[in-house]
C-alpha positions, 0 to 999 in steps of 0.5 A: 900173085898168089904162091899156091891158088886154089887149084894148087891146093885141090891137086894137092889134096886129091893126090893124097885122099881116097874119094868114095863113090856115092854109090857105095855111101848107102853100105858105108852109112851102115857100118858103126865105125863110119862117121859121114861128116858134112862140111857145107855151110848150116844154111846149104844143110838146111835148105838142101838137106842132108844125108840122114845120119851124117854130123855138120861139120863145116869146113870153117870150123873143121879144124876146131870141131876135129880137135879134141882139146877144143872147147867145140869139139864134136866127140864123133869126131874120133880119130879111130873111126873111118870119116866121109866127108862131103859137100856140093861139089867136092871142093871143100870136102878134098881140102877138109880131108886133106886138113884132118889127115895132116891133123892125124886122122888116118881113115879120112875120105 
């Protein structure tokens, strides 16, 4: 039997990171120090869409691109910017926040 499941984690995290509405997404997309950031994988990106504007990050490699020491570091990724992340369903983009706040980053939601 596992120690924490999946469940645990999501709790976990949603305990501890800000959700934003998608109704207040349009206004936050404007501002220049918010970054949105999609976490799904390229083939859901690609056969989905995606939010004008936003990075692909994918959850997967999150913690690579995130990291400035990284040889795949992806630079809009600043620490001091505000980060949005999302996915399908909000899964993957809870535990993506969660993983950049224990990185460091402190405007993650």
């Amino acid at each position: 039997m596992l120690k924490t499941g999946f469940k645990d984690l999501l709790a976990e995290a949603n305990a501890v990171i800000e959700n934003v509405s998608i109704q207040d997404l349009p206004y936050l997309n404007d501002d220049p120090d918010v970054v949105v950031v999609d976490v799904r994988d390229a083939i859901e990106r690609e056969a989905d869409g995606a939010i004008p504007g936003s990075i692909h990050a994918s959850r997967g490699m999150l913690e690579f691109y995130a990291d400035p020491t990284s040889p795949v570091h992806i630079s809009a990724l600043f620490p001091e910017k505000r980060l949005i992340l999302y996915c399908g369903t909000g899964g993957r983009s809870a535990l993506a926040a969660k993983t950049l706040l224990d990185m460091g980053f402190s405007d993650v939601a």
